[in-house]
Structure formats: structure tokens, C-alpha cells
C-alpha positions in Angstrom: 124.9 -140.3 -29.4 126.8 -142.9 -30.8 125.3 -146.2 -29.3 127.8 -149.7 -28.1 128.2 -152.6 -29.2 128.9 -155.0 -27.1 132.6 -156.7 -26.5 132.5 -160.1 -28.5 133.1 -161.8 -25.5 131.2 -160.8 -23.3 126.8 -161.2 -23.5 124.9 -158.4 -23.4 122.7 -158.0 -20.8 119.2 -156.0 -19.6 118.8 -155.0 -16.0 115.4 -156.4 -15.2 115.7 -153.4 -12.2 119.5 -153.8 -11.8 120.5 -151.5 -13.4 123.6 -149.4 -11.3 123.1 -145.8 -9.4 126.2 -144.4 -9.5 127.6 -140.8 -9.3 125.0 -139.8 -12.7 122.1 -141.2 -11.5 123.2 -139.3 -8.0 123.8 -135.7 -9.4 120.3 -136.5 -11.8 118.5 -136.5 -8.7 120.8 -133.8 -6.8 119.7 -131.6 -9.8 116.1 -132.2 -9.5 116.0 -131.7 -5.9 118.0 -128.8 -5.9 115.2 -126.5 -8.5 112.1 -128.1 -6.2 110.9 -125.6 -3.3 107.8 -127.4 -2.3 109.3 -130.2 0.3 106.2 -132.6 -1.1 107.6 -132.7 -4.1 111.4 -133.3 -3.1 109.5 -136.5 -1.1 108.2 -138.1 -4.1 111.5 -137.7 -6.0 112.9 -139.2 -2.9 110.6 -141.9 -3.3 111.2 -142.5 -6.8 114.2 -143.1 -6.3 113.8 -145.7 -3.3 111.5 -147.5 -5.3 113.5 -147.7 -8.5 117.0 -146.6 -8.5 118.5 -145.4 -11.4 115.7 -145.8 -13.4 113.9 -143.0 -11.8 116.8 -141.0 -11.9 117.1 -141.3 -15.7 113.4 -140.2 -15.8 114.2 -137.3 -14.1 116.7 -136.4 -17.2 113.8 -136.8 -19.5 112.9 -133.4 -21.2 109.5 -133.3 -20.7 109.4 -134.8 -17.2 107.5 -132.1 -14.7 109.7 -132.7 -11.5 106.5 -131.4 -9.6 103.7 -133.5 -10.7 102.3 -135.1 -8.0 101.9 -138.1 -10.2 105.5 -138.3 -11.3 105.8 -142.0 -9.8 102.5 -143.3 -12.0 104.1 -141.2 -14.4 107.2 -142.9 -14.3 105.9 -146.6 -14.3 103.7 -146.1 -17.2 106.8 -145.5 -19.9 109.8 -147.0 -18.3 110.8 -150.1 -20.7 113.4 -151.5 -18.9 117.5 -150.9 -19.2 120.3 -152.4 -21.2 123.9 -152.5 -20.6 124.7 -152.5 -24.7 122.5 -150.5 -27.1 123.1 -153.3 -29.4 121.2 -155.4 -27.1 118.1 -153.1 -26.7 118.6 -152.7 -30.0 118.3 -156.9 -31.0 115.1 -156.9 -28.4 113.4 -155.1 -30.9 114.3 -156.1 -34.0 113.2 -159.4 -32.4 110.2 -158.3 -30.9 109.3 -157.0 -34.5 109.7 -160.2 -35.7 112.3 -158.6 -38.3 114.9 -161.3 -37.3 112.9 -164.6 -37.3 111.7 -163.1 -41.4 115.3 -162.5 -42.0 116.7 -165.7 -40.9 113.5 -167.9 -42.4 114.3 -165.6 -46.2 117.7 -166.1 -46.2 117.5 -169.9 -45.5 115.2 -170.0 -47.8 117.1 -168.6 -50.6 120.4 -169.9 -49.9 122.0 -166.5 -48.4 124.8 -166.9 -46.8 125.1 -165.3 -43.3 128.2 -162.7 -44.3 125.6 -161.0 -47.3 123.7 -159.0 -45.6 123.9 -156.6 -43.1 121.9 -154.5 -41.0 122.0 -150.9 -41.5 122.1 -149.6 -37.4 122.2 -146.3 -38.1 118.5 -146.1 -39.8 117.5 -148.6 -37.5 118.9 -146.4 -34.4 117.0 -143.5 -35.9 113.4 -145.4 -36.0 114.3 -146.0 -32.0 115.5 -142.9 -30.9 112.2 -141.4 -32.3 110.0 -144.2 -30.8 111.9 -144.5 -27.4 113.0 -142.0 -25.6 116.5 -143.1 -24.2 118.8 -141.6 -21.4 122.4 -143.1 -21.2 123.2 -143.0 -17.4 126.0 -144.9 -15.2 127.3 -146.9 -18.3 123.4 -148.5 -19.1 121.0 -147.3 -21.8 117.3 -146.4 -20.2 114.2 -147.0 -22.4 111.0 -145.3 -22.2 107.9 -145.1 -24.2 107.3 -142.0 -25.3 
């Protein structure tokens, strides 16, 4: 998995819940349905997916999701993170939400860095998130749940 980075252009952007069910996110849940024989279950996958679109379809992807636990839903809610249109964005969010940017900026200013100096090596940082997230790539968005 080689994560994006977003067009110059245009601003990245999370879903917040919008994030797009298209032909994936429909043969996710045609594949889920389709190894379910109790009709209880296939409801609550149904349901799922009412509820929350293409998120609960990219949960259903998730290797160690049990397509017949009768919790699935609570299941669900409790590690969905949200979606992102651009890995690079999810990937700011938590470089920011670590506060690694804000100590960055504040060390170089102090120290007279220019901006151009340093750079941030993704592909370690992609690593650390891929084995704290777990992160399905479905209909062109990027999925995030807590694992």
C-alpha cells in the first residue's frame, strides 16, 4: 500500500460520514452476505450498512471482523475513526494530534531553520500508523479504525 498525497491544488479533506459507497463498498457487503446463512445476521449487516455507509462496509474488510457477531454494529462504532480522502491528510491529523507539528514549527523558529531543511520521513511515520490503525482503502477514501 503506497498511500496519496494530495493534488497541490486541491485541500484534503475527511468525511465526517460522507464518505462515498460505490461499487467496493457494494461487493464488500455482497461478499459478506453472500458466506452468512443465518438471515439474523445478513439483517444486521444490512443494518450496518443503513446506518453508516461505506464505513461499515470497510469494516466488513477488516480481518478480524466476525460477520456473525450479534454485536457487530457496537462492534463497529467502538473503532471506526473516521475517513480521509488523502492519506496525507489522515496522516497530518495525527502528527497534529501528537503535537509533533506544533514542537516542530516552535524548534525550528526557534533556531532559525528554514522551512526547506527538514523533512518528514512518511514512510516510518506510515509504518507507526499502519500498526496503530487498522486502515481499509475503499471507493477512493482511506478508513481508519482503532485497533
Amino acid at each position: 500500500m503506497t498511500p496519496e498525497t494530495p493534488h497541490p491544488e486541491r485541500e484534503p479533506s475527511y468525511s465526517n460520514g460522507n464518505a462515498p459507497f460505490g461499487p467496493e463498498s457494494a461487493a464488500s457487503v455482497e461478499r459478506s452476505l453472500s458466506v452468512l446463512r443465518d438471515p439474523d445476521d445478513e439483517l444486521r449487516i444490512l443494518q450496518g450498512v443503513k446506518e453508516n455507509g461505506a464505513a461499515f462496509a470497510a469494516f466488513l474488510l477488516l480481518a478480524d471482523t466476525n460477520l456473525a457477531d450479534p454485536e457487530i454494529i457496537d462492534r463497529f462504532h467502538e473503532s471506526y475513526a473516521d475517513a480521509w480522502e488523502y492519506f496525507a491528510q489522515f496522516r497530518h491529523d495525527v502528527l497534529e494530534g501528537l503535537g509533533w507539528l506544533q514542537a516542530l514549527e516552535k524548534v525550528m523558529s526557534e533556531q532559525g531553520i528554514p522551512d526547506d531543511h527538514l523533512t518528514w520521513n512518511h514512510a516510518a511515520i506510515d509504518k507507526q500508523i499502519l500498526d496503530t490503525y487498522d486502515v481499509v482503502h475503499l471507493d477512493g477514501w482511506w478508513h481508519v479504525f482503532n485497533k
